[in-house]
Every structure is written in structure tokens, then in C-alpha cells.
N, C-alpha and C positions, 0 to 999 in steps of 0.2 A: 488755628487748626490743631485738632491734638484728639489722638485716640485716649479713651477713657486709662487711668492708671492700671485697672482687671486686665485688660487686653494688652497694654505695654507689659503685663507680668505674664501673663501666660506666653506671649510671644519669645518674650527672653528666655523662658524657663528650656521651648523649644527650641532656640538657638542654644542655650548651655547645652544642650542634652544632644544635638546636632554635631558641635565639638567634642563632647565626651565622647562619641558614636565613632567619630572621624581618626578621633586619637588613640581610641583603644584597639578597633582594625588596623593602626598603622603599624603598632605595638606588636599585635599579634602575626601582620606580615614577617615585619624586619626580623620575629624570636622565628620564626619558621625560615625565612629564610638564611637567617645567619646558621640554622643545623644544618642546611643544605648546602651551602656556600662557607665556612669556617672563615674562610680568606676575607668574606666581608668585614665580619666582625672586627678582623685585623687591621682593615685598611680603615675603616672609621673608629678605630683607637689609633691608628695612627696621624689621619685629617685632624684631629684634635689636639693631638701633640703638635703637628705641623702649624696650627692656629695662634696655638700659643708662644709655640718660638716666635712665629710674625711678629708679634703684640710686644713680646720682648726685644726685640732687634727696634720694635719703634723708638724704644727708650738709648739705643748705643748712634752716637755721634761717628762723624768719618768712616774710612774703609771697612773697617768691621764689620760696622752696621751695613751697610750698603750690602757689601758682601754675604754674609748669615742671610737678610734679608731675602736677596737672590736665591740663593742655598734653598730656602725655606720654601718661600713660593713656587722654586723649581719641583720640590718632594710631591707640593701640594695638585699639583697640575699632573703630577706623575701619576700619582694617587687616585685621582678624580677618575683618569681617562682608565684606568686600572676597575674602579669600579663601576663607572658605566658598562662596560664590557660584561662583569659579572649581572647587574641589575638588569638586563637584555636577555638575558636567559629567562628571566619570568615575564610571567603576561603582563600585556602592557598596563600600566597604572597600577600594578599591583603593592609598589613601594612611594606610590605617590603619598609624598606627605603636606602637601598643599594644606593650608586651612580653607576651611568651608566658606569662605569669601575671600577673593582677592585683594578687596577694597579694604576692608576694616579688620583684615584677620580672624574676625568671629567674633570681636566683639561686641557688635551689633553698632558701632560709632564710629566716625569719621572726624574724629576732631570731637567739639558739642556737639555735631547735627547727627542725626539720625540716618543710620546705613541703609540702602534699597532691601539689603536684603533683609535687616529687622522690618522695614516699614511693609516689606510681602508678607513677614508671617502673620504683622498686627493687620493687615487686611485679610489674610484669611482665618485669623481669631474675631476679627469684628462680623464675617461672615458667619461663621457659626455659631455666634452671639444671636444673629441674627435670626438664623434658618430656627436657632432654639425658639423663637417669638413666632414661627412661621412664616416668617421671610426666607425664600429662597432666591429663583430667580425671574422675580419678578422681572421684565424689561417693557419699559413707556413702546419701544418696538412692537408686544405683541397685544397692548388696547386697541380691540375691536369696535370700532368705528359702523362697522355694516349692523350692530344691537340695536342704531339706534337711528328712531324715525328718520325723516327728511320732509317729513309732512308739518309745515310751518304753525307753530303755537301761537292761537291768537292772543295770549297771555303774555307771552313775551315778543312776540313779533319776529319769532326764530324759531328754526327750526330744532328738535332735540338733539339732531347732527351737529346744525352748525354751533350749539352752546358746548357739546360735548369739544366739538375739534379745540373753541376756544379756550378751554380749560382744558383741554392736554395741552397746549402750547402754551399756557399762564404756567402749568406744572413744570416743563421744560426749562422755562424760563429763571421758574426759582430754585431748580441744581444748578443750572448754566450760573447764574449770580452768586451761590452760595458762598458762603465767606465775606463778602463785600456789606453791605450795605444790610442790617438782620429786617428781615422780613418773616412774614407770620402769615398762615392761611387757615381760614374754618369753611370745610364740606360739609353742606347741608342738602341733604335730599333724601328721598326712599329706599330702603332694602334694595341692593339691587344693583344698584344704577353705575356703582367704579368707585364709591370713595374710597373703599379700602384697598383696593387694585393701586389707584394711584398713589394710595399712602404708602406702600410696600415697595413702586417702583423708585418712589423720591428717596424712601430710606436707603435704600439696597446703593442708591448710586450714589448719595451726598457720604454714606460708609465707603465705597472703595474710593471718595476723593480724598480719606484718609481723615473722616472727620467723627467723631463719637455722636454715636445715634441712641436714642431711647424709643423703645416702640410698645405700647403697653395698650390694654384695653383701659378702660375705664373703670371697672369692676376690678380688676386687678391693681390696678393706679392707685387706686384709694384702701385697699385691703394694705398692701404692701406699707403704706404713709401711715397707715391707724395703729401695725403692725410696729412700728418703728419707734409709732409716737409711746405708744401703750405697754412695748415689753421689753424684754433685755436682747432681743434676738440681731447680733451684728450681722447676719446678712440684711434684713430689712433695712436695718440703719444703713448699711453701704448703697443698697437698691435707690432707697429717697436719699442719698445724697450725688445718686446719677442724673435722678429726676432734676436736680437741679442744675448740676455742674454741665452734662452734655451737650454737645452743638447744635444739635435738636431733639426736640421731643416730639414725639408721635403720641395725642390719645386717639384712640380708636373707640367709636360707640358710647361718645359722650351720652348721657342720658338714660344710660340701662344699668346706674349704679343707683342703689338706693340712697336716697335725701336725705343725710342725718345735717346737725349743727357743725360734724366733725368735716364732713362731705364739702359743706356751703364752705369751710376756712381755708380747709386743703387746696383746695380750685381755686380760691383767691388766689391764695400764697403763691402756688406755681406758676399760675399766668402773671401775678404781676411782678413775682421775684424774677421771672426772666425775661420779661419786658425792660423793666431795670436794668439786670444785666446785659442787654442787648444780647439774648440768644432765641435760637428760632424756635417757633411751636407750630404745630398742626395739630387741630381736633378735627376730627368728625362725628358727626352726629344726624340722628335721623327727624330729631326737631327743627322746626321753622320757627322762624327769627322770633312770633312772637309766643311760640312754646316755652323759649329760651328764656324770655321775660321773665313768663308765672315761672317758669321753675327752679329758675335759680333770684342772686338778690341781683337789685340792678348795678353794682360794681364789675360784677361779674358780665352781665348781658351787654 
């Protein structure tokens, strides 16, 4: 599981910039209120001094030490309750200097692992990733079910209800699994009918399990790989190298790209480069199985 590297950088850039935010109001508090209060100022120059004698008396053996010691942390408790009393005068939280997480300080880590609070911003960096692809909020919740007949297909021996119910419950099944075991899925049917509905709701949710989603038409899929292959242009080049690296990929509207030699290698490459890699793919397309034949080569089909 791993959000793409783009979204772990824009995430961090807004946690830095969350700290900078946090730190420079706290700034701006404590300079206004120490004009108000003068005595603050004093007593945290002299919390400081008292700090330091501690630090020092740690280093003096016997009575001495013991003593200064005492001495010291007697000022410091003097001090404290001295300026809570002052910091109570302003509204509350007005001198909170807390960082913007408890847990990790702000700096988005817990040790190696990854803090909740960096892993919320990178979900909702990979949602806006997404809504940019026109994903928003899709949810498998509101696939309408009442679209479609109930009047039994003598072709299939089912109803278009009951084939639709089974494939939202196939769809469910492979977010519910995602991570485990790579599996793959190809929708094939008419304008119309949900493939991209449910291609949007799989992305939208396998992204907030905290997993890097690619979601591209096919038209664009192959513009973007031709783009990357053929100029100097580093977004392109970064774009096809999500196409590969991401925990899934979405093409949407296989078959509405035009057929070149470059088209037929591109489509290998991605399907069987992440077959390999054991990472997930979804196509759809509105070709039947044996459209798929004549149109592409049979590695492919």
C-alpha cells in the first residue's frame, strides 16, 4: 500500500505550511502579548534561566546539588503558576503553542511509519487527484439497481437485474480484497449501462484505503505514453511512469483511441508490465469479446 510519491509531496508541503501557519500565530500572540503583559516577557527569561540552573545542579554531587536543585525547581513552579495567572487574562487558546499534531509533532512521522495526520492530508490530496479526473463522490451506495429490467434474458438465462446485482457485488468484492491477492477486471458492454459509474466508485474507495489510483480514458492514456515516449516533456514522463508504478489503474473507454503500431505496444506494455508486477488493472470498453480480437493483436485479446 503506498500513495503515489506527487501526493506524499503535496501532502507534506501542506503539513510544512500547517506548521509554519501554527508557528508564526503563535509568534504573533506571545509579541502582542508580552506588550500587554511586560511581566510575561520577564517570567519566561526567567523559566529559562531557572532551566538552566536545573541542568546545572544535575552535574554538582551532595548537599549542594540537592539543595540549588530544590532552590531552582522551587523558582520554577513559582514562575509557572505566576504566569498562568497572567496567560488567563487572554482568550482561551490564544497562547497555545501545541504543534499541529500531538502524535508526531508535525512532522508528519511516527518513528518510519507514517502519521494519521500526514496519511488524512495524502487522502485528501489523492481525492483531488481524483475529482481532477472527474471522480468525485462516486459511492457503490448510490448504483441504481431499479435502471434495470427484471424481465429474464433468454441469452443469458438472467435477468439484466439480476447480472447487474452480481456485478456490483463482484465490484464490492474486489475493494473489500484489495491489497491481498492482485486481481484484474474488464467491463464490456453498451453506453450506458454502469461501467464507468462503477469504475469511479472502485477508484474513489481502493484511494481512501490509502492506495495510489490511476484513472485515465484511453484516449488520454495513449496521448500522455506517446507524449513521454516522443518529447522532452517531464510531466508526461512522470504521468507514464504512474501508469505503471500505481496500485491500480483505471482505463476507461478502451477502443475509442485510434489504432496506431504505437497504440498496439503501449497496451501490451501496461497490461503485461503490471500483470508482472502483480498490480491491479481495470478496462472498459464498449467492444465485445470478439471486437477485441479483430482490434487489437491476440497477446493482447
Amino acid at each position: 500500500m503506498a500513495y503515489s510519491l506527487e501526493v506524499v509531496r503535496r501532502a507534506r508541503e501542506r503539513l510544512e505550511q500547517q506548521r509554519a501557519d501554527r508557528e508564526s500565530e503563535y509568534r504573533a500572540h506571545l509579541a502582542e502579548a508580552y506588550r500587554e503583559q511586560p511581566r510575561l516577557r520577564e517570567i519566561d527569561r526567567l523559566l529559562r534561566q531557572t532551566m538552566a540552573q536545573a541542568a546545572q545542579c544535575a552535574f554538582l554531587k551532595g548537599e549542594e546539588g540537592t539543595a540549588l536543585m530544590a532552590k531552582a525547581k522551587e523558582a520554577n513552579l513559582a514562575l509557572q503558576a505566576e504566569r498562568r495567572e497572567l496567560v488567563n487574562t487572554f482568550p482561551e487558546g490564544y497562547l497555545n503553542d501545541r504543534p499541529v499534531c500531538d502524535k508526531c509533532g508535525g512532522t508528519g512521522y511516527v518513528g518510519s511509519r507514517m502519521c494519521s495526520c500526514l496519511e488524512d492530508l495524502c487522502r485528501q490530496e489523492q481525492r483531488r487527484e481524483l475529482a481532477g479526473m472527474g471522480i468525485r463522490a462516486e459511492d457503490f451506495r448510490d448504483f441504481r439497481l431499479d435502471y434495470y429490467s427484471e424481465q429474464t434474458d433468454r441469452t443469458y438465462g438472467a435477468s439484466p437485474r439480476m447480472i447487474m446485482e452480481r456485478n456490483l457485488e463482484r465490484c464490492r468484492r474486489f475493494v473489500r480484497d484489495f491489497g491481498g491477492k492482485p486481481e484484474n477486471l474488464l467491463f464490456i458492454g453498451n453506453t450506458g449501462l454502469g461501467k464507468t459509474f462503477l469504475s469511479a466508485c472502485i477508484a474513489r474507495t481502493v484511494a481512501d484505503g490509502g492506495y495510489s489510483v490511476g484513472y485515465e480514458t484511453a484516449v488520454h492514456l495513449f496521448s500522455c505514453l506517446e507524449e513521454a515516449k516522443f518529447t522532452d516533456s517531464q510531466e508526461a514522463k512522470r504521468q507514464a511512469e504512474k501508469y505503471t508504478a500505481c496500485d491500480l489503474l483505471i482505463v476507461d473507454d478502451l477502443g475509442t483511441e485510434m489504432i496506431t503500431t504505437f497504440v498496439q505496444s503501449a497496451l501490451y506494455q501496461i497490461i503485461n508490465g503490471r500483470l508482472l508486477e502483480k498490480r491491479s488493472t481495470i478496462v472498459s470498453t464498449n467492444l465485445m469479446p470478439e471486437a477485441l480480437a479483430q482490434r487489437y493483436s491476440p497477446q493482447i485479446a
